[in-house]
Every structure is written in structure tokens, then in C-alpha cells.
C-alpha positions as CSV (number, residue, x, y, z in Angstrom):
1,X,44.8,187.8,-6.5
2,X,47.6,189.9,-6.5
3,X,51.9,188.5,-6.3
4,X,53.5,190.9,-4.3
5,X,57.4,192.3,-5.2
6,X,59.6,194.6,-3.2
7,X,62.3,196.1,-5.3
8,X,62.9,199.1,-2.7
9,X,67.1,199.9,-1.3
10,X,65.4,198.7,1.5
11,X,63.9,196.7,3.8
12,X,64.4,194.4,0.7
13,X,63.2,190.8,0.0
14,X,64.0,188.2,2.4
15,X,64.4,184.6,0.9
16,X,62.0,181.7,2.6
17,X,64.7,180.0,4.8
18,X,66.0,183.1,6.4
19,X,62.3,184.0,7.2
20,X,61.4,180.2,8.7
21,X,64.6,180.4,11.1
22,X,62.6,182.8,13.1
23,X,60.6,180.4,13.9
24,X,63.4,178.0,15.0
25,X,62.8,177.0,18.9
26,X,63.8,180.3,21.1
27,X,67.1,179.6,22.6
28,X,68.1,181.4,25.6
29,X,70.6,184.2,25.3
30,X,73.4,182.9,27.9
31,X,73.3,179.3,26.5
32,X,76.1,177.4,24.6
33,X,73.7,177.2,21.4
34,X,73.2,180.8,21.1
35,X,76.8,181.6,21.8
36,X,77.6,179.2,18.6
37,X,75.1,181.5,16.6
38,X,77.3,184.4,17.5
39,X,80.4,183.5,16.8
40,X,79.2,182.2,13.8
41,X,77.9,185.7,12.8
42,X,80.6,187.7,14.0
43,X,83.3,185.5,12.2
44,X,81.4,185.7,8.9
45,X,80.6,189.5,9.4
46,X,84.6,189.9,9.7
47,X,84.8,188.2,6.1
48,X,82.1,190.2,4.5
49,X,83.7,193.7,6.2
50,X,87.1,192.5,5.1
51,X,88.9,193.0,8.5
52,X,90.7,191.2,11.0
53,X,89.7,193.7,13.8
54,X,87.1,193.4,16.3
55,X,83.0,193.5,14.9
56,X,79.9,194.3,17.6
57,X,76.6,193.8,17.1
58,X,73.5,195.4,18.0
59,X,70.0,194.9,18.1
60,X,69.0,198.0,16.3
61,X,68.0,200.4,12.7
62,X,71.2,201.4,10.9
63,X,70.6,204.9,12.6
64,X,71.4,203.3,15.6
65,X,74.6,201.8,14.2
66,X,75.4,205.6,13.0
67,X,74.4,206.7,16.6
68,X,76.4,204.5,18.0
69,X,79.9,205.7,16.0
70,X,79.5,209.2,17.3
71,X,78.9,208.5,20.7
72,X,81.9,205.8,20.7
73,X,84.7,207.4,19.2
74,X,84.7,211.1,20.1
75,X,83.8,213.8,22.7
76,X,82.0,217.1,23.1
77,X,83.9,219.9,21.0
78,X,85.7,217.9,18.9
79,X,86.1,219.0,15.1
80,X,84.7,216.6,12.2
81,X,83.8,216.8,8.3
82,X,80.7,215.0,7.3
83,X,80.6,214.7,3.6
84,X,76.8,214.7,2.6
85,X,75.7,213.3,-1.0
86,X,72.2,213.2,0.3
87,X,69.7,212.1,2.8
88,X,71.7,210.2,4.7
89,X,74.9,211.9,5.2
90,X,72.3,215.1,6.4
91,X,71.6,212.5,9.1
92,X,75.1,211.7,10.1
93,X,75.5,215.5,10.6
94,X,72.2,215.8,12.5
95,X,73.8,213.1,14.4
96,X,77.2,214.7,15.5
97,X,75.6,218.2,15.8
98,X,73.5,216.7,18.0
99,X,75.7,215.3,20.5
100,X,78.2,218.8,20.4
101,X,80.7,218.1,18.1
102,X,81.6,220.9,15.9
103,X,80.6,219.8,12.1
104,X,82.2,220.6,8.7
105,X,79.9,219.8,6.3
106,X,81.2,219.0,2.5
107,X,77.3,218.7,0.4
108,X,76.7,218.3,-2.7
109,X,74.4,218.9,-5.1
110,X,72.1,215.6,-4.9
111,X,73.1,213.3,-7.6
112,X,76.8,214.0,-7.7
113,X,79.4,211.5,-5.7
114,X,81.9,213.8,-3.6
115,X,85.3,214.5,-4.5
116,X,88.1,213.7,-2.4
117,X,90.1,216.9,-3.7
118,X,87.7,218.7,-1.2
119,X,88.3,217.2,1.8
120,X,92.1,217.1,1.0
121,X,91.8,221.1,1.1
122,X,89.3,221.4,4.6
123,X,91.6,218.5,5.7
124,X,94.5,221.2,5.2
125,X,92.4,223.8,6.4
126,X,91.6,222.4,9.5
127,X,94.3,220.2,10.8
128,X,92.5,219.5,14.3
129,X,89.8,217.6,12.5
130,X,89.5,214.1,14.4
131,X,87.3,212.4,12.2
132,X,85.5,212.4,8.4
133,X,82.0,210.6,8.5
134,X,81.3,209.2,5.1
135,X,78.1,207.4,3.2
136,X,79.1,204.3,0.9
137,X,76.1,204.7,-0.6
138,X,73.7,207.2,-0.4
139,X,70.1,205.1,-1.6
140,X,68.6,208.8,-1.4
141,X,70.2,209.5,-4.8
142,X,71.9,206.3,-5.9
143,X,75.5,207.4,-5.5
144,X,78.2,205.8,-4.6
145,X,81.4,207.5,-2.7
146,X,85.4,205.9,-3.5
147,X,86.2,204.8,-0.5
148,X,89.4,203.6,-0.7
149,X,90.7,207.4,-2.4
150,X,89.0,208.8,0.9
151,X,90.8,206.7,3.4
152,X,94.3,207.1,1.8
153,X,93.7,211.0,2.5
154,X,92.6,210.0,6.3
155,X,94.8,207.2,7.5
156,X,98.4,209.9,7.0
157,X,97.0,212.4,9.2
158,X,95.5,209.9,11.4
159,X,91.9,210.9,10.6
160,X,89.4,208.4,11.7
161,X,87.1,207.7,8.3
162,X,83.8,206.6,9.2
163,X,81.6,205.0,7.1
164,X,78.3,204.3,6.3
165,X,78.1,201.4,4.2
166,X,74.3,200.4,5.4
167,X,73.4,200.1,1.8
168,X,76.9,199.3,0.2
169,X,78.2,196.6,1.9
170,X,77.6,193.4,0.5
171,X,76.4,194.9,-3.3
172,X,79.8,196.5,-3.7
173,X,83.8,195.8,-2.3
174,X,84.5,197.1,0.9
175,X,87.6,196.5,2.9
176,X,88.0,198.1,6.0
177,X,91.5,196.9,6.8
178,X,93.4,197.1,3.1
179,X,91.3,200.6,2.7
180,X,92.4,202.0,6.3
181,X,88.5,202.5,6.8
182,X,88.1,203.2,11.0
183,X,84.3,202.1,11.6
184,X,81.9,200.6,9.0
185,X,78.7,200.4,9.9
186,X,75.7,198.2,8.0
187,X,72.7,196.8,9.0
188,X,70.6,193.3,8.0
189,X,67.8,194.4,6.0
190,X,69.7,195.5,3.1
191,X,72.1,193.4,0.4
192,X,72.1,190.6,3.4
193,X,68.5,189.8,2.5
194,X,67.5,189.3,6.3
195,X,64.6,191.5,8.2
196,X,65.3,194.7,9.4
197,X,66.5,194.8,13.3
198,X,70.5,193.6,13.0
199,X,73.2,196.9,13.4
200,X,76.4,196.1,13.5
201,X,79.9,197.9,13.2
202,X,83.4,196.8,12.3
203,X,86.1,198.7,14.3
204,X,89.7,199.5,13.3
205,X,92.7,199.6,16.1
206,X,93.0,203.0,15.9
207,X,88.9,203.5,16.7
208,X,89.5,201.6,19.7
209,X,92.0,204.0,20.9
210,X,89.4,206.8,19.8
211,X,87.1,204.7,21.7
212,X,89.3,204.6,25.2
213,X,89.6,208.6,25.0
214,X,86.0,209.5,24.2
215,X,84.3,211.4,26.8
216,X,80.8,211.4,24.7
217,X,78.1,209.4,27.1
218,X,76.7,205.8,26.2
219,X,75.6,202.8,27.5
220,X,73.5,200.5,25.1
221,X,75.8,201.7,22.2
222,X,79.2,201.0,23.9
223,X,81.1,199.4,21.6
224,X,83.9,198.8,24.8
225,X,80.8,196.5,26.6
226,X,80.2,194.9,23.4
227,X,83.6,193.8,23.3
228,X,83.9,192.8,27.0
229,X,81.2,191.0,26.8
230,X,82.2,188.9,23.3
231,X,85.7,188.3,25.5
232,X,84.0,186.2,27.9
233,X,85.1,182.7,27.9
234,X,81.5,182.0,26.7
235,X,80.9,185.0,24.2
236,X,78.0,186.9,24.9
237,X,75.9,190.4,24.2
238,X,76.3,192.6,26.9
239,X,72.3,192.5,27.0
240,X,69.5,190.5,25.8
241,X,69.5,190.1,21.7
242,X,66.9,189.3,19.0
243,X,68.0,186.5,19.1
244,X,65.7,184.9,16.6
245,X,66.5,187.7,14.4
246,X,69.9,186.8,15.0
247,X,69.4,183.5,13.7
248,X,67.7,184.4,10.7
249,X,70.5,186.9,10.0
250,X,73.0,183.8,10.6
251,X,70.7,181.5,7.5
252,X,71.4,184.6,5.4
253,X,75.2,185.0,5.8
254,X,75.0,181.3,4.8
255,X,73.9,182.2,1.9
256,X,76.4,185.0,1.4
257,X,78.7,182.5,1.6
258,X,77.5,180.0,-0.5
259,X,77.5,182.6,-3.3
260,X,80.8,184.2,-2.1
261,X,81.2,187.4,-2.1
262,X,83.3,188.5,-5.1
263,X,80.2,186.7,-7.0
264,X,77.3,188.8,-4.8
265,X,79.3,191.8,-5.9
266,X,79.4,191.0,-9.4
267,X,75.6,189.9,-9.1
268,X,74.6,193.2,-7.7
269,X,76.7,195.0,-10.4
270,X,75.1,193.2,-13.4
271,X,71.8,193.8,-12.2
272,X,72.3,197.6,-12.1
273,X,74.0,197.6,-15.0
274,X,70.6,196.1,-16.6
275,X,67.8,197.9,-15.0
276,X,69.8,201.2,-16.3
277,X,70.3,199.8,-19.8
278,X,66.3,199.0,-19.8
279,X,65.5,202.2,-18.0
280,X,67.6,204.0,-21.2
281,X,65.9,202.1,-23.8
282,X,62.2,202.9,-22.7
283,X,63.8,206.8,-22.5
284,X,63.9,207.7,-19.2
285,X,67.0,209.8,-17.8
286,X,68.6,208.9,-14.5
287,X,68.9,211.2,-11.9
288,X,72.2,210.4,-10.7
289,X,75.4,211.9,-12.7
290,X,77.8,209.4,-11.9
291,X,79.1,207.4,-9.6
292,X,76.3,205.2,-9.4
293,X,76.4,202.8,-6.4
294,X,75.4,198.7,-7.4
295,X,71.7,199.0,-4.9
296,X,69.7,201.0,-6.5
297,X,69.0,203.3,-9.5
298,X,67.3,206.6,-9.1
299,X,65.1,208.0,-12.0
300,X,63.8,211.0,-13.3
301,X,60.1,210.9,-14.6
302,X,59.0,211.7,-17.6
303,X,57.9,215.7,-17.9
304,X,55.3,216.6,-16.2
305,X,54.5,213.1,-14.0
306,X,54.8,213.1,-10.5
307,X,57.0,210.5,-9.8
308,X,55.1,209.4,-6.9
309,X,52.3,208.4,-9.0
310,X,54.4,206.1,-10.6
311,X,55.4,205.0,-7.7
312,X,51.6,204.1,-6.7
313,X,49.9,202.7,-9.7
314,X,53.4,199.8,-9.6
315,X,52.3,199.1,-5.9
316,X,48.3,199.4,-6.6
317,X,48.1,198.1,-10.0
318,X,51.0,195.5,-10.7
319,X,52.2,195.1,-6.7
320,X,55.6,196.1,-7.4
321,X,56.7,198.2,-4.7
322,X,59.9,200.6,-5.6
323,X,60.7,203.8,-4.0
324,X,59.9,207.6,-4.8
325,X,62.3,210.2,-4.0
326,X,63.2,211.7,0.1
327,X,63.2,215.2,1.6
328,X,63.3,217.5,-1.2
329,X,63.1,215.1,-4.1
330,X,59.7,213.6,-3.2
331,X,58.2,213.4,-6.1
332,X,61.0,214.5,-8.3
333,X,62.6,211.0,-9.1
334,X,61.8,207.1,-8.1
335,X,63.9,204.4,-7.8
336,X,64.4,201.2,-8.3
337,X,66.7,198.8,-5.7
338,X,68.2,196.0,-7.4
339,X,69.7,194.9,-3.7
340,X,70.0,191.8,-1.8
341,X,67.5,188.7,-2.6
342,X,67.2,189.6,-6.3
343,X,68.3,188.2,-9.8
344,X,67.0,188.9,-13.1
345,X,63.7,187.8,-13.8
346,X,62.8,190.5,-11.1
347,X,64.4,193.1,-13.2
348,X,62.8,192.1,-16.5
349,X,59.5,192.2,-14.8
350,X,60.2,195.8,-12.6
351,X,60.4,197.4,-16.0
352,X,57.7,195.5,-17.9
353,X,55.3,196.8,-15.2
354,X,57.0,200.1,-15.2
355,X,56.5,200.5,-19.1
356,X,52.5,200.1,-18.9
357,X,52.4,201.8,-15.5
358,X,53.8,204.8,-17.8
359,X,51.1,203.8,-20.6
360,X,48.3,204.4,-18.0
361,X,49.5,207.8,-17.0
362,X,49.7,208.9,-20.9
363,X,53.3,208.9,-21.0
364,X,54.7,207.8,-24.8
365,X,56.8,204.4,-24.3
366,X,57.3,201.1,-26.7
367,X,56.3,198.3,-24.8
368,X,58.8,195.7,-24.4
369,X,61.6,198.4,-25.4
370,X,62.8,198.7,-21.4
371,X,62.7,194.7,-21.1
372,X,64.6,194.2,-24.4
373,X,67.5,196.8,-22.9
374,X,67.6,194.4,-20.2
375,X,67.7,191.1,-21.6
376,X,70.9,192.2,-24.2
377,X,72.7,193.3,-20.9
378,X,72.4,189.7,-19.3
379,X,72.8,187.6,-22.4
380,X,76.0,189.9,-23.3
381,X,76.9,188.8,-20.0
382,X,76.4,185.6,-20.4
383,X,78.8,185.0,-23.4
């Protein structure tokens, strides 16, 4: 017999409640007791996003959610600045390139937060830039972006700033409104702790007159239908939901906000703060040079092991699954997501499999060294 763990940035571990209210009676889509669900959802949603603004939802990956900001907000020809820390912010360009906007890309070298001194200076350089897509944080390296310095360089040259907070949001503040943030986009399977499926974006006022101009084509992604639709004297999708997903995702933000937020944040901070503590005391280096986001840690192996063998012999051997490393770092780091339904036991015993996983490949490593970094971290925290 084998106990399963999932400490990936995602699709991460979904508590037993959320996962039996999928199996709740079907309720149809139109009826009074779904539109209860929804409202429920979106006015919790606007809590979590921090905004007082409009929030639509979508049955859909995060990509779609990113999709779905592009094709909303802008039209063929216009000028934008994607600022890439890794994986994912590649995407958001593949994204706009795709659907003929003209891209500035800001990169930078994987591990390294951007700077918002950069895109003050293309900002300057190119005046007729009409928006600056953004990744909260980027679970392909572990870094985290400062949103709030980004959007006070936006929101004076009215530059929509649109972000990608699929991972961030919910292990680390956000406020759209108070940080003049335009569209924030997230998804379900991630610090919310419900199955994947749930996109959803949280739109500023001046998106929605973005959104009015925008010549791009859409139809499922219309944010405008989404709102028609939730303006109904019975609020409604435009068309058909998941709905039982929707009603899983609905148990979850219970749960959110049972915890409360400022508490989920500082939960998802001191469990980073451990893992890299332990990760440091076994002596491993992490990859990322700073900023590192609250979701998950990415580490280097030790010389000379492929750090997708690692990432094996915890799945095969102990049943830990974590993640190795995307695109060009496959096999060059792993990491570990400390995201969503997690607290501390599942730390301690990440790294206790992850020192004798490193035993078994030959690597040199005190046993118990890792788990005893951990354990100072939440006792220290603990007073």
C-alpha cells in the first residue's frame, strides 16, 4: 500500500468536502438554486480579488482565462509589453502575438523577478502602448512580480495592467482596486484547493471601456455576455456551466473564508518560508534569486543528478508527487508547491522523503537535517 501526496503549484490537493459536493444532486443551470451558488461565488470572488468591480466566470484552464483578456480588451495592431519571468509569461505573448497585436517583450533571465525600472523606460519609449500583461507568479521558476510598484507606473498613463495571478492569488495579497490592477485572472485548481475547470477574471472600469472599443473577435470569452447575462433579474452564465464544479468551487471559498484571507496568506508564507529553511539545511541551493512567490519553491539538484529523477523515485518510491522543471529547465531544477490544501506536517514529510530519495541516488545528505530546518521555522513561529 502506498498514501498518495500531491505537493505540485498545481492541480494541488483538494480537501474531502469540496470533492463530495460534486456529487451533490445536479441542479439545473436556469434554476433559483444554482443562481444562489453564483452569486454566492462571485460575491466571495470579489472579496478574495479585492475589488468592487464586476467578476465573470468561466468554465475553463487558466489559459483560457488568459485567452480570454486578450481577446476582450484590445484589437488587431495594437501595441503591448508582456513582461516574461518564465513559462508562463512566454504564453501570454504566444497569446497576444497570436491574435495580431504587436508585442514588447521585457524577459528575463529565469529566476530573476522583473524590474519595474524597465518598463518605466519602454513605457517612455513607446507612449502608444495600450496595455502591460504581467504574471503574479510565475510557478515555472518560483518568482514572484510587485504588483502594486507595476500598476502605479500603469494606472498615470492609463495603461491597462493585466495580470496573471493563476498561482498568486489566494497564497499572496492582491488588490485589484487599491493597486489600480485592470484584469486579474486565476483559476480554481490552485491556492483555492478545488479541481481544475473554474477560470475566472476580475475587471476594472477602465477594462470595460477597453472592453466596449475592442475590435478582437470572441464569443465564449466575452466578458460583455458574461456580464449581461449576471444582470439578469435572475443571474445567470451566458451558457451552460460545470455546474457541479461550480459547487465544489463554492465549498472551497467557504473555506477561504472560514480561514480568512489575511490568515491563508500568512499560512502560505510560513510554509515557504519552511520548506526553504529545510531545503537550506539538507544543502541544496534554490534556483530562484529573489523574489520568491509564497506557492512554490524551485530547486537546484545536487551536481550531477537529473532533477527529474528525483522527481520520480518521490512519486515511485515514497508517492510524493512534486514537480520538475518546464521548457528549457526540464531536468535542471524541481520544485516543491507548498499551495492551497496544505499545512505543515506535509512539509516535514516532503523533505523527509526528499532527503532519502537523495540517499538512494548517492547524493551526501544528514538525514533528518532538512526536517529539523523545518520544524525551527514553525516553532519560531509559533512563539
Amino acid at each position: 500500500m502506498q498514501k498518495k501526496y500531491l505537493m505540485t503549484p498545481g492541480p494541488t490537493s483538494v480537501p474531502t468536502d469540496v470533492l463530495l459536493a460534486q456529487a451533490r444532486d445536479m441542479i439545473h443551470h436556469r434554476a433559483p438554486a444554482y443562481t444562489e451558488v453564483l452569486r454566492e461565488i462571485t460575491a466571495r470572488l470579489k472579496k478574495v480579488l479585492g475589488t468592487e468591480g464586476d467578476v465573470v466566470i468561466f468554465g475553463s484552464s487558466g489559459t483560457g482565462a488568459m485567452e480570454s483578456s486578450v481577446v476582450n480588451l484590445f484589437s488587431p495592431g495594437d501595441k503591448v509589453v508582456v513582461i516574461s519571468v518564465g513559462y508562463f509569461g512566454d504564453r501570454y505573448a504566444a497569446i497576444a502575438e497570436e491574435f495580431g497585436l504587436q508585442v514588447i517583450k521585457l524577459s528575463y533571465p529565469r529566476g530573476s523577478p522583473a524590474d519595474p525600472l524597465d518598463l518605466e523606460k519602454t513605457l517612455e519609449s513607446h507612449p502608444e502602448t495600450k496595455g502591460v500583461f504581467i504574471t503574479h507568479l510565475d510557478t515555472s521558476t518560483g518568482v514572484e512580480n510587485d504588483l502594486e510598484a507595476f500598476g502605479r507606473l500603469t494606472n498615470p498613463r492609463n495603461v491597462a495592467l493585466i495580470v496573471d495571478s493563476i498561482s498568486g492569488l489566494g497564497s499572496s495579497p492582491l488588490y485589484l482596486d487599491a493597486w489600480n490592477l485592470d484584469v486579474v485572472v486565476s483559476g480554481s485548481q490552485k491556492a483555492f484547493m478545488a479541481p481544475p475547470g473554474i477560470a475566472f477574471a476580475g475587471i476594472s472600469s477602465r477594462a470595460w471601456n477597453m472592453v466596449e472599443r475592442s475590435r478582437l473577435p470572441k464569443f465564449y470569452w466575452s466578458y460583455q455576455k458574461s456580464k449581461d447575462a449576471y444582470n439578469k433579474p435572475i443571474p445567470q452564465n451566458p451558457f451552460t456551466p460545470p455546474v457541479s464544479l461550480l459547487v465544489a468551487f463554492n465549498e472551497a471559498l467557504k473555506m477561504v473564508e472560514k480561514e480568512g484571507l489575511e490568515n491563508m496568506w500568512s499560512r502560505h508564507r510560513l510554509l515557504a518560508e519552511a520548506t526553504r529553511a529545510g531545503l537550506k539545511a539538507m544543502g541544496l541551493k534554490l534556483f530562484a534569486k529573489g523574489g520568491w512567490g509564497n506557492g512554490v519553491t524551485s530547486v537546484l539538484p545536487p551536481e550531477g543528478v537529473d532533477g527529474g529523477k528525483i522527481v520520480r523515485m518521490m512519486r515511485e518510491e515514497f508517492g510524493i508527487t512534486i514537480a520538475g522543471g518546464q521548457g528549457d529547465l526540464k531536468g535542471k531544477i524541481f520544485r516543491i508547491g507548498h499551495l492551497g490544501y496544505v499545512d505543515r506536517l506535509d512539509i516535514i514529510l516532503t523533505l523527509a522523503a526528499l532527503e532519502m530519495t537523495l540517499a538512494r541516488l548517492g547524493v551526501e545528505v544528514e538525514l533528518g537535517s532538512g526536517v529539523r530546518g523545518t520544524q525551527e521555522v514553525f516553532l519560531k513561529a509559533e512563539g
